[in-house]
C-alpha positions as CSV (number, residue, x, y, z in Angstrom):
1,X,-2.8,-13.8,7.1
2,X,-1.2,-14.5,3.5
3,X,-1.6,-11.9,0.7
4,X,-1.2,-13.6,-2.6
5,X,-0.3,-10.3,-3.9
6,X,2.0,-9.0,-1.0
7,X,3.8,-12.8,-0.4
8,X,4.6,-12.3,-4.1
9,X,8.1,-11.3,-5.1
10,X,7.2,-10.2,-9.0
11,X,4.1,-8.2,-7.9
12,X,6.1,-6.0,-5.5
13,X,8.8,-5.5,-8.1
14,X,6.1,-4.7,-10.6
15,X,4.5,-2.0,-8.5
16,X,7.6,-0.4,-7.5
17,X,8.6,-0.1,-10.6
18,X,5.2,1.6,-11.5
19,X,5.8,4.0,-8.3
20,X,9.3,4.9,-10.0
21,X,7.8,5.4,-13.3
22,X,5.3,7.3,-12.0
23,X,7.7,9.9,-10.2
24,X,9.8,10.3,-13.6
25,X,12.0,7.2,-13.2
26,X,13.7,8.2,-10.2
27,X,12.4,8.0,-6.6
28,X,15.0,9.1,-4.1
29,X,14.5,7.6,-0.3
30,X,16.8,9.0,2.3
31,X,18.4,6.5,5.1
32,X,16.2,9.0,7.2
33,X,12.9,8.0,5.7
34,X,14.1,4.1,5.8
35,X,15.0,4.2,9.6
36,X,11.6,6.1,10.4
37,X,9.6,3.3,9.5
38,X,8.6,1.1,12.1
39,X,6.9,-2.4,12.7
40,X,4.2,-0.3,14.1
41,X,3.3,1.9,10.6
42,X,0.8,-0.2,8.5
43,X,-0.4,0.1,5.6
44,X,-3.6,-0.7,3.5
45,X,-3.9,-1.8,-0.1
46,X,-7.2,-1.4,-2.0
47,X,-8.2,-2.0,-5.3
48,X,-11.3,0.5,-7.0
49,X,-12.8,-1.7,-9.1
50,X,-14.6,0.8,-11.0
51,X,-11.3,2.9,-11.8
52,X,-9.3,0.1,-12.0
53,X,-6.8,1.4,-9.2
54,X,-4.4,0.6,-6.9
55,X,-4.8,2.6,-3.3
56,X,-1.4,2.2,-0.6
57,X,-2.5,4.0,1.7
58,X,-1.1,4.8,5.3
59,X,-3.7,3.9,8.2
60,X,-4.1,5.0,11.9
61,X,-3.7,1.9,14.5
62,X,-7.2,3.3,16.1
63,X,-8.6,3.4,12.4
64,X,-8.2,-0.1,12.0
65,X,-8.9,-1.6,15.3
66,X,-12.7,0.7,14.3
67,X,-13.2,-0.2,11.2
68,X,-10.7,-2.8,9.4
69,X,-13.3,-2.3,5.7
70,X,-12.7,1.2,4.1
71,X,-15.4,3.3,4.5
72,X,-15.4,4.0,0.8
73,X,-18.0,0.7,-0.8
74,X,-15.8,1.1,-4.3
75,X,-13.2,0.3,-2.8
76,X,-12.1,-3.8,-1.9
77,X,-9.8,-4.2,0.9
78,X,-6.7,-6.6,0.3
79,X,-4.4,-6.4,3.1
């Protein structure tokens, strides 16, 4: 399914940059770390309306498949 927000090229630029702002303008990523991510690792994005925040967050396969909603009601699920 689409994600207006992950199909677009200036968000994810935008948000890394915020990630590498975040960590003190440099983030360093080994080839390691790169390689160790598979088609299999997935990953959630939420948006707390009342904290106007962002949430990446890492999920579980079994996780999903259980319960594809966050648990959390402040929380809106995007992708």
């Amino acid at each position: 399914m689409p994600n207006k927000y992950l199909d677009d090229p200036e968000y994810l630029f935008a948000l890394l940059t915020a990630i590498v702002k975040r960590e003190g303008g440099e983030l360093t990523i080994s080839e390691e770390e790169i390689e160790q991510v598979t088609k299999n690792d997935l990953m959630g994005m939420y948006w707390k309306p009342k904290r106007n925040e962002l949430i990446l967050k890492i999920l579980k396969t079994e996780d999903v498949i259980r319960n594809p909603m966050p648990i959390n009601t402040d929380e809106v699920f995007e992708n």
